[in-house]
C-alpha positions as CSV (number, residue, x, y, z in Angstrom):
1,X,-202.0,-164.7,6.7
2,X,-198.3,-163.6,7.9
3,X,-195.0,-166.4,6.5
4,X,-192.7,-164.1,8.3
5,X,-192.2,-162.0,11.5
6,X,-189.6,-159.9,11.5
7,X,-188.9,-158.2,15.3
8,X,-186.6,-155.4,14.6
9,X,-186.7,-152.5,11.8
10,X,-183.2,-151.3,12.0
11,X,-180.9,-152.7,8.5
12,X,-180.7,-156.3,9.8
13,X,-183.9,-157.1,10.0
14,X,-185.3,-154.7,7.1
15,X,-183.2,-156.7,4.9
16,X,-183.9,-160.1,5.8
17,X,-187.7,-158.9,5.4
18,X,-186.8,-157.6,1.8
19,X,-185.4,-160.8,0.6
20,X,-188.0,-162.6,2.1
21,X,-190.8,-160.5,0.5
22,X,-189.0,-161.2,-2.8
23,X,-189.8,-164.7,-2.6
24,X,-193.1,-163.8,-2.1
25,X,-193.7,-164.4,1.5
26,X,-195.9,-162.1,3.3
27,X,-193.8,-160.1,6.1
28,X,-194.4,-158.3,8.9
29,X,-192.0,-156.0,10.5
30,X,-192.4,-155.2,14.3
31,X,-190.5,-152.6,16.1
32,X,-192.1,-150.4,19.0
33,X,-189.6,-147.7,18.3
34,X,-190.3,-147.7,14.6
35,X,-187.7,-147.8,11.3
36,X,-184.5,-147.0,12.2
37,X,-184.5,-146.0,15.5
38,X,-181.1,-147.0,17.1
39,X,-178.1,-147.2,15.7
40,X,-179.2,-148.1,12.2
41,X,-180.1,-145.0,11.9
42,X,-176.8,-143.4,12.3
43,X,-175.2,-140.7,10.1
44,X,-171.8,-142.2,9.1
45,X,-172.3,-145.6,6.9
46,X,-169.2,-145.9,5.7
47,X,-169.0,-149.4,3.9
48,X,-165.8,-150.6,3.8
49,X,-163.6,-153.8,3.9
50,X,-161.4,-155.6,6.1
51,X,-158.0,-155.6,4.7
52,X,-156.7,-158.2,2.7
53,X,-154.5,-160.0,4.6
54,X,-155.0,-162.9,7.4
55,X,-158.0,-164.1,5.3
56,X,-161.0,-166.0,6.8
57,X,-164.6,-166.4,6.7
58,X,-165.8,-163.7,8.0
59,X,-163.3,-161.3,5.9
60,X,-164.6,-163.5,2.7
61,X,-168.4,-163.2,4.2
62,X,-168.0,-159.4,3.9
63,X,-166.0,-159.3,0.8
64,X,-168.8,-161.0,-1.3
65,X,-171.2,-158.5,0.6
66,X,-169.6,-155.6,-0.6
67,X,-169.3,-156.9,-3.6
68,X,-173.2,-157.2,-4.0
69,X,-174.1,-154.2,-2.3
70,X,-173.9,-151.9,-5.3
71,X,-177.0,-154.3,-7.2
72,X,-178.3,-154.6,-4.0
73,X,-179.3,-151.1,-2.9
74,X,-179.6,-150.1,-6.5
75,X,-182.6,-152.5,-6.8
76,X,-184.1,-151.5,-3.8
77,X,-184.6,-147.8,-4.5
78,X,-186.1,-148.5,-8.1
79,X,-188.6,-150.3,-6.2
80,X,-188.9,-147.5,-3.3
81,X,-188.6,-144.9,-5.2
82,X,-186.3,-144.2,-2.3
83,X,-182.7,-142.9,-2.5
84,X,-180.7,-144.5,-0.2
85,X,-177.5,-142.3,-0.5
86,X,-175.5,-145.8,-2.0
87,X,-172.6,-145.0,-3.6
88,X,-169.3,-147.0,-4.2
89,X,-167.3,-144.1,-4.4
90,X,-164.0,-146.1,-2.8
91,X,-161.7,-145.2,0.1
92,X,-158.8,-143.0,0.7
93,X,-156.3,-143.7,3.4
94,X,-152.8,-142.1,4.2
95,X,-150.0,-143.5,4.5
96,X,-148.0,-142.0,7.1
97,X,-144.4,-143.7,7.6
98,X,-142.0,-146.5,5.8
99,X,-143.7,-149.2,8.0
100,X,-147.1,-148.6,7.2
101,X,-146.0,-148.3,3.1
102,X,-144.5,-151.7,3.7
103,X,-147.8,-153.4,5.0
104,X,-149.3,-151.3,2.3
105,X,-147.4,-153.1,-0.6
106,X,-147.7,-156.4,0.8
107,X,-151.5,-155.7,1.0
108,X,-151.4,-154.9,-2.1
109,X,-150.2,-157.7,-3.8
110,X,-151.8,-159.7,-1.5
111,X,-155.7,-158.5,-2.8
112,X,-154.5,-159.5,-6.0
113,X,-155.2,-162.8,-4.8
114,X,-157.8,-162.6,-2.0
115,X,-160.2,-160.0,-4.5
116,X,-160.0,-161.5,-7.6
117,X,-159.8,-159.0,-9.7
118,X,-163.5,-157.6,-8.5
119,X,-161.8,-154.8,-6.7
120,X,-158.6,-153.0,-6.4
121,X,-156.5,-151.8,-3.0
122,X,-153.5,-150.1,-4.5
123,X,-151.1,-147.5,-3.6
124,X,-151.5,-144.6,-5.5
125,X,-149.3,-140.9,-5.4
126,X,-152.3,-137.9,-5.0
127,X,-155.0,-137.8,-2.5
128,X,-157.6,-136.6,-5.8
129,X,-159.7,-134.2,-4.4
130,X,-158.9,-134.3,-1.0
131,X,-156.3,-132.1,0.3
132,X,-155.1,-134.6,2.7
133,X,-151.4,-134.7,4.0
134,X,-149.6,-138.0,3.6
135,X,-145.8,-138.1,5.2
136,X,-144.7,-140.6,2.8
137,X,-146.9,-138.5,-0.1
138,X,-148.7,-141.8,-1.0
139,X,-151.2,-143.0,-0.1
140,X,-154.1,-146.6,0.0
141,X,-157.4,-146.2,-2.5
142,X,-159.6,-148.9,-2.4
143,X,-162.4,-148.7,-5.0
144,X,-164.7,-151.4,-2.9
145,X,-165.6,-148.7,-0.1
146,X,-169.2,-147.1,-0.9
147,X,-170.9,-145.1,1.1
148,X,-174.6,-145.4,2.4
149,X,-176.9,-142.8,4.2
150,X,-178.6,-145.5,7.1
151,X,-181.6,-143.7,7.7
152,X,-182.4,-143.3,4.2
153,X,-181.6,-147.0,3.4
154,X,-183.9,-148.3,6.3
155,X,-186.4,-146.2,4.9
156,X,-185.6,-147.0,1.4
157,X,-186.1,-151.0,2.6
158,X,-189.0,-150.5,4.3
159,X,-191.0,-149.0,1.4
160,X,-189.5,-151.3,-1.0
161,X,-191.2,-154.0,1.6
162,X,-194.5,-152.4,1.6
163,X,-194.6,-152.7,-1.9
164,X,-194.6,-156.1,-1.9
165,X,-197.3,-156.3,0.4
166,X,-195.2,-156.4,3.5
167,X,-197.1,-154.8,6.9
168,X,-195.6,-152.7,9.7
169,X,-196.2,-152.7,13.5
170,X,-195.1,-151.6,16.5
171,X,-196.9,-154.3,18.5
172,X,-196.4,-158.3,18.6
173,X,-199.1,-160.0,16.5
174,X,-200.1,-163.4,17.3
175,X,-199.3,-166.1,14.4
176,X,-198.8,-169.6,15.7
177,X,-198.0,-170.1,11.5
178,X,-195.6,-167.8,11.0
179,X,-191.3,-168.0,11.5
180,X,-190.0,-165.6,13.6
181,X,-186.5,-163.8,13.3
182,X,-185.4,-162.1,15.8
183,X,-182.9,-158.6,14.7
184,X,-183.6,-156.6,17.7
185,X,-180.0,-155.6,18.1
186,X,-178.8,-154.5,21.8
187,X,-181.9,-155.6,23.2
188,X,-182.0,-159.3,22.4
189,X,-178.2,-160.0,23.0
190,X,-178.6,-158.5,26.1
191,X,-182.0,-161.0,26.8
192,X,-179.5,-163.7,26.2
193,X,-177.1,-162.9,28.0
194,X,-179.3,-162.7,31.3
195,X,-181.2,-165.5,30.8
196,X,-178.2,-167.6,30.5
197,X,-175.7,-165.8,32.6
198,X,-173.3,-165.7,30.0
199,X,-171.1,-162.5,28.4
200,X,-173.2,-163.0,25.2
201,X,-172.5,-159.5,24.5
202,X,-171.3,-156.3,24.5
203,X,-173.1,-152.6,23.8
204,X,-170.3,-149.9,22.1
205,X,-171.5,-146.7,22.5
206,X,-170.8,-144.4,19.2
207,X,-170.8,-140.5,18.4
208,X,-170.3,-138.8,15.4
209,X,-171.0,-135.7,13.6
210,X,-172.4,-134.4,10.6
211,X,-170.9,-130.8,8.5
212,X,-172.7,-129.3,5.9
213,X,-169.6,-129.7,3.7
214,X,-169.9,-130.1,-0.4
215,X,-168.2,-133.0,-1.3
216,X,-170.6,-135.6,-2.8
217,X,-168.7,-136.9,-5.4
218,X,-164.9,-137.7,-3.1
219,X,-164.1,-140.8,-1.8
220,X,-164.5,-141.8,1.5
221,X,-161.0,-141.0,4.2
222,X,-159.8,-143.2,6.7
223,X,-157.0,-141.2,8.8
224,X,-155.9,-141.6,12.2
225,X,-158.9,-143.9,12.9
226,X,-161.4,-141.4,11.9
227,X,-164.4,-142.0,9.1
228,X,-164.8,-139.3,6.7
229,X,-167.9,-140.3,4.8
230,X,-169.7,-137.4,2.1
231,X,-173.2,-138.5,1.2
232,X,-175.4,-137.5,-1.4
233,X,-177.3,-134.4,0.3
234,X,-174.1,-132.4,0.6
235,X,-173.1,-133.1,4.3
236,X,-169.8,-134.7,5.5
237,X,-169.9,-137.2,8.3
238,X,-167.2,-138.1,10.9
239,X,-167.1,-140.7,13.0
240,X,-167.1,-142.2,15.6
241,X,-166.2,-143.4,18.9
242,X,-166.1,-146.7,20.6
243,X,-166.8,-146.7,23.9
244,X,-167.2,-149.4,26.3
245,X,-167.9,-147.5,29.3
246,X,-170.9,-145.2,29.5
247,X,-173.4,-143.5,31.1
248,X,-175.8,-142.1,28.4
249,X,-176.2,-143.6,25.7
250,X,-178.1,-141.5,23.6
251,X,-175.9,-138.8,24.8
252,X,-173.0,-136.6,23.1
253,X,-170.3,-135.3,25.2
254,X,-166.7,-134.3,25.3
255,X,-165.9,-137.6,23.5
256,X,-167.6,-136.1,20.5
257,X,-165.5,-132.8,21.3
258,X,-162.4,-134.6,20.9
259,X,-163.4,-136.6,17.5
260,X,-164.6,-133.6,16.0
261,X,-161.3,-131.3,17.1
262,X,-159.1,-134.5,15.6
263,X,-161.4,-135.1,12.3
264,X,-160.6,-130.7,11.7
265,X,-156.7,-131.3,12.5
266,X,-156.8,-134.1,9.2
267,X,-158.8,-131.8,7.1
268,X,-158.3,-128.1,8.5
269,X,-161.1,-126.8,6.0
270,X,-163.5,-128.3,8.2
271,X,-162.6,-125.2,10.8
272,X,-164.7,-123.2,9.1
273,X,-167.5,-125.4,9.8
274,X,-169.6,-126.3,12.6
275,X,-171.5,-129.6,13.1
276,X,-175.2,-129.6,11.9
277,X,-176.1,-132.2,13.9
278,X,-174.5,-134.5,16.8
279,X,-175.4,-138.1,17.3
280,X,-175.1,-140.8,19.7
281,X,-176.4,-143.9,20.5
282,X,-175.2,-147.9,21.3
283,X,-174.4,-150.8,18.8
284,X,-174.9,-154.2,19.3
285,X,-171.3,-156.2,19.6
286,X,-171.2,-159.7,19.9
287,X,-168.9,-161.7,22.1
288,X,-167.0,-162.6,18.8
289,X,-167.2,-159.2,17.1
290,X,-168.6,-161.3,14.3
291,X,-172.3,-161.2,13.1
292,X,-174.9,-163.9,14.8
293,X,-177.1,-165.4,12.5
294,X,-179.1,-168.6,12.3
295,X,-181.4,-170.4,15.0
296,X,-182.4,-168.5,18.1
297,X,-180.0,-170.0,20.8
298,X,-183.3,-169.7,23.1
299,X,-186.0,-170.2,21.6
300,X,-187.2,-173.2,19.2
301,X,-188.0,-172.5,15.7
302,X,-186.9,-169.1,15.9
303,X,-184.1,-167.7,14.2
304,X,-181.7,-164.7,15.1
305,X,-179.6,-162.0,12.9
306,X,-177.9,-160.0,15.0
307,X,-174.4,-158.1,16.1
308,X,-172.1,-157.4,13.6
309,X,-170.6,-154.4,14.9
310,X,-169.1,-151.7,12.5
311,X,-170.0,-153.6,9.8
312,X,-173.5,-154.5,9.8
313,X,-174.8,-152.6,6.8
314,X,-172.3,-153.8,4.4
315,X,-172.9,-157.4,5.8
316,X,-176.4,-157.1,5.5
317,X,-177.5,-158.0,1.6
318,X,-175.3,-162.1,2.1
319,X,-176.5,-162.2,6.1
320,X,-180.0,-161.6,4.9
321,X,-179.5,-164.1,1.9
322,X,-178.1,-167.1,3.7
323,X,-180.9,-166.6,6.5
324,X,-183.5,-166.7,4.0
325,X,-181.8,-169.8,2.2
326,X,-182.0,-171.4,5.6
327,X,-185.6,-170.7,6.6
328,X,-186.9,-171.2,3.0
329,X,-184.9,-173.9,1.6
330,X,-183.3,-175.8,4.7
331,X,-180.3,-175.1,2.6
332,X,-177.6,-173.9,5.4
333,X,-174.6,-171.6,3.9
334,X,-174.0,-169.7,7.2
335,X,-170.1,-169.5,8.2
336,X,-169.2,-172.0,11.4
337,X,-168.3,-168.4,13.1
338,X,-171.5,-166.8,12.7
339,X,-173.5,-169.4,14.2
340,X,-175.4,-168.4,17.3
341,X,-173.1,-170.7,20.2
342,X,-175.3,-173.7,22.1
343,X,-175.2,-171.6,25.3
344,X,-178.7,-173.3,27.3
C-alpha cells in the first residue's frame, strides 16, 4: 500500500518524498528518466540568497530555506550514507565602483534587520583565498551561501528514501488511495500551459562547465554574473547561461565558449585549465519566476511543486515542508505568491 506518489525524481520532488517518508508514509517515486536526470542534475548548485533589500515573501521563503539547509542535507546523508557535497562555505562578490559600494553599505545595514542576526552580508577588505580583483579593493561576503553538488544530493535523497521504505519506478502505478504530487519540472508546466492556452511558463536553457581546479575549502564568487562554485571532489564549476531562445537543449555551444572565456578573464588561473566536462540542459521557469506549489491547477486532489528557477535547491527543504504540512495536516502555510493561479 502506497500514501504518496511522487512523479518527478529531480530535488523537488525527492525532497517532498523525503519529508513525507519521515512521517512515515510509504512513497513512491516515478520518473521514466530516473534520479536526476534534467536539470537537477546540473553541476553548479550554488545556494545563495536574494539580497536583502525590497523584502517580500518569497525573499523571506528562501531566507528561512537557506537557513535550514545546513540541518537539512546534513541529516540526509547520515541516513544515506551519501555525501551530498553541502557545504555553507559563504559567498564572495566584488565590488567594482562607488555606486555598487553604496548599495553595498545600505545592504548591509539593511540585513541587519531582514537576517536577524542568523547570517551576515558585510563588506569586508581581502578576497581570502581568492585572488580576485576588486576596483574599489573591497569587496561583499555573505556567510549564508553553501554550496551543493545536485547530482549527489538527488542521489543522496533518494537512498535516504529507500531507507525508509520508499520504492522507485520509472512507470505510473495504479493507486486510486494514494495523493499524488506532481514535480515533473519543464514537462508539466508545459502540460498546463497547453491545455489551458495560457503562458504558464517558460523553459531557460543553462550551460556551464566544470575544471578540475583545487579549491574545496573557498567560498563561492559571484563576478560579472558568473557562479564560481568549488565542491567537495576537487572541481570548480562555472555557470551558467540563461537563454530563452534555443534550439538544443541538451546541447553546448558557443554560449558556453563565451561563459567559459569570461569566468578565465575573472580568475586568469583558470587558463591553465580546460573544462572536464560541459553541460546543458533546460529549467523549469514559472510565469512568476517564483516557485508553484500547492493543488494541481488541473487536476483534483492532486498537488504540484514546481518552477522555482535558479533557486530551486535552496528552496527545496521549506517548499517540501509546507507541501507536506498541507497534504498531511490540512494546515496551509504556502505564500499567496506561490500558489498555483486558478487558470481552468
Amino acid at each position: 500500500m502506497v500514501d504518496l506518489i511522487v512523479r518527478g525524481a529531480g530535488v523537488l520532488g525527492l525532497t517532498v518524498a523525503w519529508e513525507a517518508a519521515k512521517r512515515g508514509l510509504k512513497v513512491c517515486v516515478i520518473d521514466p528518466n530516473g534520479i536526476a536526470s534534467m536539470s537537477s542534475g546540473g553541476i553548479v548548485g550554488a545556494l545563495a540568497p536574494h539580497v536583502p533589500e525590497n523584502w517580500n515573501s518569497k525573499k523571506q521563503f528562501q531566507f528561512q530555506s537557506l537557513v535550514k539547509s545546513e540541518k537539512f542535507w546534513n541529516d540526509v546523508d547520515l541516513v544515506s550514507g551519501v555525501n551530498s557535497g553541502y557545504a555553507r562555505l559563504g559567498r564572495l562578490q566584488p565590488i567594482e565602483d562607488e555606486k555598487a559600494l553604496l548599495l553595498a553599505q545600505n545592504r548591509q545595514q539593511s540585513s541587519q534587520h531582514l537576517w536577524r542576526g542568523l547570517a551576515k552580508w558585510q563588506i569586508i577588505d581581502s578576497s581570502g583565498p581568492w585572488a580576485i580583483v576588486s576596483k574599489t579593493k573591497k569587496w561583499v561576503f555573505d556567510n549564508l551561501s553553501a554550496r551543493i553538488n545536485p547530482r549527489d544530493a538527488c542521489f543522496s535523497l533518494a537512498r535516504a528514501i529507500e531507507k525508509h521504505g520508499g520504492l522507485f519506478e520509472t512507470q505510473p502505478i495504479r493507486n486510486l488511495n494514494a495523493k499524488t504530487v506532481w514535480a515533473t519540472g519543464v514537462h508539466d508546466l508545459d502540460r498546463i500551459s497547453k491545455l489551458t492556452k495560457t503562458k504558464f511558463r517558460t523553459a531557460v536553457k543553462g550551460q556551464a562547465a566544470l575544471f578540475s581546479f583545487k579549491c574545496m575549502d573557498y567560498p563561492q564568487v559571484f563576478a560579472k554574473s558568473v557562479h564560481f562554485v568549488p565542491h567537495s571532489n576537487g572541481t570548480l564549476a562555472v555557470g551558467s547561461t540563461s537563454e530563452n531562445e534555443f534550439s538544443l537543449p541538451n546541447a553546448t555551444d558557443e554560449g558556453l565558449d563565451r561563459l567559459i572565456e569570461d569566468s578565465r578573464s575573472i580568475i586568469p588561473e583558470l587558463r591553465k585549465h580546460q573544462p572536464i566536462k560541459r553541460w546543458a540542459d533546460v529549467r523549469p521557469r514559472s510565469e512568476s519566476r517564483a516557485p508553484i506549489v500547492g493543488k494541481h491547477p488541473l487536476i483534483d486532489g492532486d498537488y504540484i511543486v514546481n518552477g522555482g528557477f535558479k533557486i530551486g535547491f535552496g528552496m527545496a527543504p521549506e517548499l517540501a515542508s509546507v507541501l507536506i504540512s498541507l497534504i498531511c495536516d490540512g494546515v496551509d502555510k504556502i505564500p499567496e505568491a506561490f500558489r498555483p493561479k486558478n487558470i481552468r
